[in-house]
DSSP file (Angstrom, degrees, kcal/mol; ACC not computed):
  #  RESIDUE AA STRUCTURE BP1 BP2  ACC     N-H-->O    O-->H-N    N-H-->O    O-->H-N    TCO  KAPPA ALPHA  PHI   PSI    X-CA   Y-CA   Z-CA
    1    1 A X              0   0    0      0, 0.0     2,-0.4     0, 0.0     0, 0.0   0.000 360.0 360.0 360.0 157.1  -45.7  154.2  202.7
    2    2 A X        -     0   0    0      0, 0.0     2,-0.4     0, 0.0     0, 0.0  -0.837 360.0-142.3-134.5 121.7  -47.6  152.8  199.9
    3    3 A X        -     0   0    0     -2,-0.4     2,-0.1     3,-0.0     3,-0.1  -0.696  29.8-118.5 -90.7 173.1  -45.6  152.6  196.5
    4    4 A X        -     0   0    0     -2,-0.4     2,-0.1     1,-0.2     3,-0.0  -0.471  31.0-101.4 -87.6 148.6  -48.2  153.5  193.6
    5    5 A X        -     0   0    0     -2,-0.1     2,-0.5     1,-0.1    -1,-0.2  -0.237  32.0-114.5 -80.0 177.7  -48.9  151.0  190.9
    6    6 A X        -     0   0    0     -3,-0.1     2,-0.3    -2,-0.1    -1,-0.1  -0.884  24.2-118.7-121.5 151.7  -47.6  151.1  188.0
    7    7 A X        -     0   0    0     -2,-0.5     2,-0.1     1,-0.1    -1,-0.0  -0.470  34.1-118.2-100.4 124.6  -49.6  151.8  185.0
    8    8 A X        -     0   0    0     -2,-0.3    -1,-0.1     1,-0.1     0, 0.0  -0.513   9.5-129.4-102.9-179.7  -49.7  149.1  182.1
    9    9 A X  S    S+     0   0    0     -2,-0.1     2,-0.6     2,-0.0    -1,-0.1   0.401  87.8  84.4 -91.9  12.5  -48.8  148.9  178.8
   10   10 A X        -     0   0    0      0, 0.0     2,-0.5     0, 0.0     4,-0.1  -0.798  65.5-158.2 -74.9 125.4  -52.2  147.6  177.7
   11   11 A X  S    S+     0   0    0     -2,-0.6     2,-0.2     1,-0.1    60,-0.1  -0.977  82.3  40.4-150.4 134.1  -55.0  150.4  177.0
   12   12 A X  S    S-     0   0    0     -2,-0.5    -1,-0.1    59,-0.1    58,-0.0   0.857 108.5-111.6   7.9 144.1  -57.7  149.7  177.1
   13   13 A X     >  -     0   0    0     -2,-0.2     4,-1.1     1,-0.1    -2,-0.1  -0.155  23.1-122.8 -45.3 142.6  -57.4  147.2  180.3
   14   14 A X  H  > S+     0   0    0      2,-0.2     4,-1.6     3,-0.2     5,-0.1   0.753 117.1  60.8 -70.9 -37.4  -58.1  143.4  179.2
   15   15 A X  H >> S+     0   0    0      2,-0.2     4,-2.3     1,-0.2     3,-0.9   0.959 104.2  45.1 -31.9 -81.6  -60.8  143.7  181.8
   16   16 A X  H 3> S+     0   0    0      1,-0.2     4,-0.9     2,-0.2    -2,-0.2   0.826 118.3  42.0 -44.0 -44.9  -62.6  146.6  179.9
   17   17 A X  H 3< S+     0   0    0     -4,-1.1    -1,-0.2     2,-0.2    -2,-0.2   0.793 112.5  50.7 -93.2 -21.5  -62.4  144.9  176.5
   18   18 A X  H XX>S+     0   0    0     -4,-1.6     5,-1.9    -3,-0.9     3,-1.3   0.829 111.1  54.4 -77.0 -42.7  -63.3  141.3  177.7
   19   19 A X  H 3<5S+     0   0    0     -4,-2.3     3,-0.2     1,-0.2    -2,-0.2   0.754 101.5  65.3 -45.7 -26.4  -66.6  143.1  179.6
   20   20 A X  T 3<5S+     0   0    0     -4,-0.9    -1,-0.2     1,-0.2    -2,-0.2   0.725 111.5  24.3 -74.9 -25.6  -67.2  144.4  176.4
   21   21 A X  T <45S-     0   0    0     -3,-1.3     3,-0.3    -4,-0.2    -1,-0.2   0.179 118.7 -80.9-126.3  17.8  -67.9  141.4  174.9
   22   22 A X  T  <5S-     0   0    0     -4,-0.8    -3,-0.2    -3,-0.2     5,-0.1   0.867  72.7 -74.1  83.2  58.8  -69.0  139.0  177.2
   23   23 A X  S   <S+     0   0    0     -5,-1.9     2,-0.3    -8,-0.1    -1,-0.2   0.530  89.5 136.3  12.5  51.3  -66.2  137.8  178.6
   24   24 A X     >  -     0   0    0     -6,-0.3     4,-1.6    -3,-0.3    -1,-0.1  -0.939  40.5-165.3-101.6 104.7  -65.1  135.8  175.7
   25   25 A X  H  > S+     0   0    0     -2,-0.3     4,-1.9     2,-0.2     5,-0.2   0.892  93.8  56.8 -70.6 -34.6  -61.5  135.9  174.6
   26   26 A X  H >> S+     0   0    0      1,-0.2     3,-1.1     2,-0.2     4,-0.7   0.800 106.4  50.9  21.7-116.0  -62.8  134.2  171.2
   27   27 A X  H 3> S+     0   0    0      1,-0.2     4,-1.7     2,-0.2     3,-0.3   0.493 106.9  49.8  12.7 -82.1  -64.8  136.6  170.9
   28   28 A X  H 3X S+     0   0    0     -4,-1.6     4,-1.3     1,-0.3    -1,-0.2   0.800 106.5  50.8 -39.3 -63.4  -62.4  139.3  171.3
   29   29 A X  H <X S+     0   0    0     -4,-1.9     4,-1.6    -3,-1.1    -1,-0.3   0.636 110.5  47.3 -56.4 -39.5  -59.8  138.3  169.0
   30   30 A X  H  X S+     0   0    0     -4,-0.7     4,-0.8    -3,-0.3    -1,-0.3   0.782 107.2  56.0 -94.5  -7.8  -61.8  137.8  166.3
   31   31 A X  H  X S+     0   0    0     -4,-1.7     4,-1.9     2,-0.2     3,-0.4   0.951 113.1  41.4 -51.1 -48.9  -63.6  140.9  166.7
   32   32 A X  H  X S+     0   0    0     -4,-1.3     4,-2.3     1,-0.3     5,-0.3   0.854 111.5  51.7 -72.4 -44.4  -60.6  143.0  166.6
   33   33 A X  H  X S+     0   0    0     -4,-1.6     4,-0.6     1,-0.3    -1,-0.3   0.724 117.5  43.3 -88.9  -6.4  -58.8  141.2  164.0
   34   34 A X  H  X S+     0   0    0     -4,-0.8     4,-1.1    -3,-0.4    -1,-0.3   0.840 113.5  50.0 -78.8 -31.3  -62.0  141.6  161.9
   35   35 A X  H  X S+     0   0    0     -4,-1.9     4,-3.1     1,-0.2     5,-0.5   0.778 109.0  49.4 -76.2 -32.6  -62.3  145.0  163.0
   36   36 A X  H  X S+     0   0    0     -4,-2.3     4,-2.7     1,-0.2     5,-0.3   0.872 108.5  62.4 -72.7 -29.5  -58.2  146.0  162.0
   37   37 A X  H  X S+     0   0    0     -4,-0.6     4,-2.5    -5,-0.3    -2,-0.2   0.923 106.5  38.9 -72.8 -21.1  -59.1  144.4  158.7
   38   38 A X  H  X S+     0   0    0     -4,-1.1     4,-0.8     2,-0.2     5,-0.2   0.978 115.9  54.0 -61.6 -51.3  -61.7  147.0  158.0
   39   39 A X  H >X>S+     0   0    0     -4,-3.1     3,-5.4     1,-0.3     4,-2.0   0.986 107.5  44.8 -37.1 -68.4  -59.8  149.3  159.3
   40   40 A X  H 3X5S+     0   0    0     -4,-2.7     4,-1.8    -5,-0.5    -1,-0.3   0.950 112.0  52.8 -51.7 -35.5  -56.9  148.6  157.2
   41   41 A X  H 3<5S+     0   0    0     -4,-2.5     4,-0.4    -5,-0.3    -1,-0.3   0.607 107.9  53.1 -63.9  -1.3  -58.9  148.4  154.2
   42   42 A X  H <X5S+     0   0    0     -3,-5.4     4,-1.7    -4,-0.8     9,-0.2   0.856 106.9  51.5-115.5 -44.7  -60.5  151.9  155.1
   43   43 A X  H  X5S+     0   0    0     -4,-2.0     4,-0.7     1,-0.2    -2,-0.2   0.951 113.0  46.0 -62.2 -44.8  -57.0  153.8  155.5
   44   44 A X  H  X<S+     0   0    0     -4,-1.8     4,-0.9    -5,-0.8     3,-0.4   0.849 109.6  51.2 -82.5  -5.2  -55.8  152.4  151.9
   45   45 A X  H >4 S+     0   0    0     -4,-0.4     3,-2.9     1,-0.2    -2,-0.2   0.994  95.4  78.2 -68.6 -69.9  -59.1  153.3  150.1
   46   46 A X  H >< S+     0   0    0     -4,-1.7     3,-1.0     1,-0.3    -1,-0.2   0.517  90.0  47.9  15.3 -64.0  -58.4  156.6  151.7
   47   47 A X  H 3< S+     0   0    0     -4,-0.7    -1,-0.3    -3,-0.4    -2,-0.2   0.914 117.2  43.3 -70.3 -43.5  -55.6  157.6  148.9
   48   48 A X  T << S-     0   0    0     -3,-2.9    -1,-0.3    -4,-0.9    -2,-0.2  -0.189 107.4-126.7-105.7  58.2  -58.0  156.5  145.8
   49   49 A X    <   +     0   0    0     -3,-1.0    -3,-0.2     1,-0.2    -1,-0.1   0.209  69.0 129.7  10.6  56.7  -60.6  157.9  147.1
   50   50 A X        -     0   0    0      0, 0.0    -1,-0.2     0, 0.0    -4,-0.0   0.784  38.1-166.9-100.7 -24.2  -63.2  155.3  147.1
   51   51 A X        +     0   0    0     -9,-0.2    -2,-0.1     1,-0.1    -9,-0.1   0.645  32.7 143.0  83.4  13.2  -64.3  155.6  150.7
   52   52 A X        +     0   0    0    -10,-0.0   -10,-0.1     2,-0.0    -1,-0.1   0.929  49.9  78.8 -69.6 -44.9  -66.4  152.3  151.0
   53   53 A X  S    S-     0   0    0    -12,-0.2     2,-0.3     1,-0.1   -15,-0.0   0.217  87.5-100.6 -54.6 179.0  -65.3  151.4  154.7
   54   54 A X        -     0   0    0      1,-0.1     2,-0.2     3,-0.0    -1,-0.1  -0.684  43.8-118.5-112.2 164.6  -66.5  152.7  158.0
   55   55 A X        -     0   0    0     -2,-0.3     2,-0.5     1,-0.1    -1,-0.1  -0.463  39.7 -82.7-107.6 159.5  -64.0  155.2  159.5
   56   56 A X        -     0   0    0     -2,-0.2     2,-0.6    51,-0.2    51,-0.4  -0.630  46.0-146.0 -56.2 104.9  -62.4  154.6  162.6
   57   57 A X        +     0   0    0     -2,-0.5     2,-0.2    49,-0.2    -1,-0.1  -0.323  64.9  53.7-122.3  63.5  -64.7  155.6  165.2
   58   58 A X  S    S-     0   0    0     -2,-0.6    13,-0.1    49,-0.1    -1,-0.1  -0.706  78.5-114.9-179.1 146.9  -63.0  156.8  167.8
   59   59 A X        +     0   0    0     -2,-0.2     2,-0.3     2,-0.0    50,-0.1  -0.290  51.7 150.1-114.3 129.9  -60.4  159.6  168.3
   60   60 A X        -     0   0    0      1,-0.1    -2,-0.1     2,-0.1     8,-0.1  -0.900  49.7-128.5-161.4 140.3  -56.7  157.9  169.6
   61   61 A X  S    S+     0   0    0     -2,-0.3     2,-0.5     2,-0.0    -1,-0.1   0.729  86.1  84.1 -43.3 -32.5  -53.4  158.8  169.3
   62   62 A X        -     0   0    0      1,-0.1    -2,-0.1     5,-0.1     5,-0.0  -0.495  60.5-158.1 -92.9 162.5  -52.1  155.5  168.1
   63   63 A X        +     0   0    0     -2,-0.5     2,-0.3     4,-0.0    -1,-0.1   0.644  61.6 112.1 -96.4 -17.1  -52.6  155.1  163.8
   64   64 A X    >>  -     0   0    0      1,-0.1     4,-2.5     2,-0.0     3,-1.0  -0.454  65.7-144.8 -67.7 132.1  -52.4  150.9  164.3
   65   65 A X  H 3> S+     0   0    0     -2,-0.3     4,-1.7     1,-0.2     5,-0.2   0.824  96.3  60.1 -71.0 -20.2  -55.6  149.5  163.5
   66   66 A X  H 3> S+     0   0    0      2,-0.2     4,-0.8     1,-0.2    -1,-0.2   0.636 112.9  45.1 -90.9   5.2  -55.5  146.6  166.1
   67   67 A X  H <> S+     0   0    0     -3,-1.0     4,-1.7     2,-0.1    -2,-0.2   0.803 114.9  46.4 -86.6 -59.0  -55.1  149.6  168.7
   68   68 A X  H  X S+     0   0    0     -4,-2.5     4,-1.2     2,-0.2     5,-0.2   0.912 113.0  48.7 -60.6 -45.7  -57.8  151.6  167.1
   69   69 A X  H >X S+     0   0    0     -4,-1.7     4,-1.9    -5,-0.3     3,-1.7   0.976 106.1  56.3 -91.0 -51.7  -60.0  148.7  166.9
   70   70 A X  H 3X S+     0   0    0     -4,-0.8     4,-0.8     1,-0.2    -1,-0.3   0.721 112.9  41.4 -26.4 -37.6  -59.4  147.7  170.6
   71   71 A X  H 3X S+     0   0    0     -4,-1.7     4,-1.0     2,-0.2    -1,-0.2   0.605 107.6  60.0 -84.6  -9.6  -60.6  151.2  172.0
   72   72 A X  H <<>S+     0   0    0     -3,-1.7     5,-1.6    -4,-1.2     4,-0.5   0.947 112.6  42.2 -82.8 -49.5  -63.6  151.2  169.3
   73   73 A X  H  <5S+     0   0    0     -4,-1.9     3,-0.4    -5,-0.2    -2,-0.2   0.833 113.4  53.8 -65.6 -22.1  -64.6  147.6  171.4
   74   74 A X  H  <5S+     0   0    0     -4,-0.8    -2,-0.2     1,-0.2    -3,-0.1   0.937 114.7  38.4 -70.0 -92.4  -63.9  149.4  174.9
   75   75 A X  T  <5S-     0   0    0     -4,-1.0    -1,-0.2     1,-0.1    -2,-0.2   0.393 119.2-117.1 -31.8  -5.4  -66.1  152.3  174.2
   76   76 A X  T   5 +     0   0    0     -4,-0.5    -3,-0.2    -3,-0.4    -1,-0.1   0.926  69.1 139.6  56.0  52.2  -68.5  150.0  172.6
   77   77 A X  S   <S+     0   0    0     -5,-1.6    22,-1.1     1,-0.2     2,-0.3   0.667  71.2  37.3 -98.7 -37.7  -68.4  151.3  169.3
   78   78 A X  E     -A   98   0A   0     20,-0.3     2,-0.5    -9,-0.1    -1,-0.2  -0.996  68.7-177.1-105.3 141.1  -68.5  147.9  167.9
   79   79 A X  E     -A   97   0A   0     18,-1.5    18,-0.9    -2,-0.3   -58,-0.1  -0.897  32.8 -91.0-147.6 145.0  -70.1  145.0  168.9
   80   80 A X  E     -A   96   0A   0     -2,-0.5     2,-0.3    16,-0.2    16,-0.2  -0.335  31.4-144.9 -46.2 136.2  -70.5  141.4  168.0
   81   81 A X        -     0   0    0     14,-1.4    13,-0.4    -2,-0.0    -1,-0.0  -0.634  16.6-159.7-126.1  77.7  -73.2  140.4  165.6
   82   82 A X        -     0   0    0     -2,-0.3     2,-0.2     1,-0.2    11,-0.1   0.136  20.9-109.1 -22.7 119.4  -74.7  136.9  166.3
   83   83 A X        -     0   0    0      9,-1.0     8,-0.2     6,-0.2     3,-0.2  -0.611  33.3-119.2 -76.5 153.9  -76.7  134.8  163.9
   84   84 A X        -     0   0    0      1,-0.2    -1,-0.1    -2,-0.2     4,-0.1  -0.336  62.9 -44.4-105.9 158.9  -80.1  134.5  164.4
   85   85 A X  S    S-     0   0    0      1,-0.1    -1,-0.2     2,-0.1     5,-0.0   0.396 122.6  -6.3 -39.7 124.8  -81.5  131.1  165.1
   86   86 A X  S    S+     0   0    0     -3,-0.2    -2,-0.1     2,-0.1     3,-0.1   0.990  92.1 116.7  79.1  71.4  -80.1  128.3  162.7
   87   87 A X  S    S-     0   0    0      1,-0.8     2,-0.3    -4,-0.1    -3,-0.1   0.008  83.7 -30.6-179.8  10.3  -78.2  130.4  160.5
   88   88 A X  S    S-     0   0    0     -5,-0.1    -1,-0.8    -4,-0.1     2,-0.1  -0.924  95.2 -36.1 154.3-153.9  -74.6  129.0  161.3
   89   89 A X  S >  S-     0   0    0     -2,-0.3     3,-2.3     1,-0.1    -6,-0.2  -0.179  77.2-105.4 -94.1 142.7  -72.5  127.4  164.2
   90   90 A X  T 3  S+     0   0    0      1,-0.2     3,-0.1    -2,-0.1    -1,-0.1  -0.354 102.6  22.8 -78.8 141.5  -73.6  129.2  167.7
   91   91 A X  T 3  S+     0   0    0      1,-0.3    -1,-0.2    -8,-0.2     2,-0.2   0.375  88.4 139.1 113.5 -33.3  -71.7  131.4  169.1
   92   92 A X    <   -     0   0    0     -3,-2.3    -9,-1.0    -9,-0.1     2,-0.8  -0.392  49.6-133.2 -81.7 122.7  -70.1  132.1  165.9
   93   93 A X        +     0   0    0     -2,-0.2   -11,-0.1   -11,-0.1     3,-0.1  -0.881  29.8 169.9-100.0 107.5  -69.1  136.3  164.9
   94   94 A X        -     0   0    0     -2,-0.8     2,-0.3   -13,-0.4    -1,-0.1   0.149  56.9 -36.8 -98.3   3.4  -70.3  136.7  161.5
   95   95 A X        -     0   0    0      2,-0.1   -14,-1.4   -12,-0.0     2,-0.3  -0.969  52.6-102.8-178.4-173.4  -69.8  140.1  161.6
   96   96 A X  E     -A   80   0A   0     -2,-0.3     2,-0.3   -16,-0.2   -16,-0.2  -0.892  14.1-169.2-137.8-167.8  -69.8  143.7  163.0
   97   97 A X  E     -A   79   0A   0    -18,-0.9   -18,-1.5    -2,-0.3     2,-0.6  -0.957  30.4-104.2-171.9 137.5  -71.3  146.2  163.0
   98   98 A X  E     -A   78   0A   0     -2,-0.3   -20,-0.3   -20,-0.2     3,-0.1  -0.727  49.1-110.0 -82.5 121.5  -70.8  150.0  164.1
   99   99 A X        -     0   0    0    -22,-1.1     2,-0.6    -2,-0.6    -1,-0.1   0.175  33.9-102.5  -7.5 104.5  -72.9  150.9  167.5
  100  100 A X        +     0   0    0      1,-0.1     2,-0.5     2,-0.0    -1,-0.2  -0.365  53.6 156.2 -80.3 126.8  -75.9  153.1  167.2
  101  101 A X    >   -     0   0    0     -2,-0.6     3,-1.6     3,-0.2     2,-0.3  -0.940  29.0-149.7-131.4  96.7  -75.0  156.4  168.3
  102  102 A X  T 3  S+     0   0    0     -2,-0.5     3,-0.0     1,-0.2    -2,-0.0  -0.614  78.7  21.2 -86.2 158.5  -77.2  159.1  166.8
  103  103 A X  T 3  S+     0   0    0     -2,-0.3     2,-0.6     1,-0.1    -1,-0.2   0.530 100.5 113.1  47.4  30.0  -76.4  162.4  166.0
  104  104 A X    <   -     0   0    0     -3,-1.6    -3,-0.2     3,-0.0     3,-0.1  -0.735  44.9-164.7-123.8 106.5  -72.3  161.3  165.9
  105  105 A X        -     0   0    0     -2,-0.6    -3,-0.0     1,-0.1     0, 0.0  -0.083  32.4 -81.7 -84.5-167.2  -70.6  161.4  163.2
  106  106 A X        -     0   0    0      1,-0.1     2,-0.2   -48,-0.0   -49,-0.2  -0.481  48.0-128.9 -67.5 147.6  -67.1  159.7  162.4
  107  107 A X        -     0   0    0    -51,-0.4     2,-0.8    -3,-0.1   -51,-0.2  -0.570  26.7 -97.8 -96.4 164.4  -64.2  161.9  163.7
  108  108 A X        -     0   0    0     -2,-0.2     2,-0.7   -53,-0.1    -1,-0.1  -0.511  40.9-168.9 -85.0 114.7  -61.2  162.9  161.3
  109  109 A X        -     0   0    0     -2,-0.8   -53,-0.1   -50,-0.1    -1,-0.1  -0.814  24.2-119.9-125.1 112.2  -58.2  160.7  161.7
  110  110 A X              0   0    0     -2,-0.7    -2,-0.0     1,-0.2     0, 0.0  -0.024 360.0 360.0  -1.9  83.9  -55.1  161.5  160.3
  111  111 A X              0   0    0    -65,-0.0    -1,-0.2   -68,-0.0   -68,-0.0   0.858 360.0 360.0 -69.0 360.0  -53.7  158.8  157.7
């Protein structure tokens, strides 16, 4: 008898989110932590209702932005944005950017 694995406490899989970005942990890290900062700026605008950030784009139970912002890169909702030749150090994420996905708009999250 075969015991079942046991499920871990990462979701999205490190697997899934390193595919996502070309298997750079770099990469990753600074995607995400760029990506929580929007985030976090987007939730406190949110009360004075200036509304300049991009919304969380993608529906999850947890409300932490470096959670949110990990499932945005899994689903490939955000993606790295490269500088074009000469235009800084190579290699180097100078920004992100949300994924073009026409005809979806942002879903409603809960502050």
């Amino acid at each position: 008898m075969t015991e079942p694995v046991p499920a871990t406490m990462m979701e999205p899989p490190l697997e899934i989110l390193l595919d996502a970005v070309g298997q750079s942990k770099f990469t990753l890290v600074t995607l995400t932590s760029k990506r929580a900062r929007q985030l976090n700026s987007y939730f406190s605008e949110l009360g004075a209702g200036i509304g300049q950030m991009i919304p969380p784009q993608v529906v999850t139970s947890s409300h932490k932005p470096v959670s949110i912002a990990m499932a945005e890169i899994a689903e490939h909702r955000i993606v790295p944005v490269y500088p074009a030749d000469g235009e800084g150090a190579a290699g180097e994420v100078v920004d992100i950017s949300a994924a073009p996905d026409e005809g979806t708009t942002a879903p409603d999250v809960p502050a």
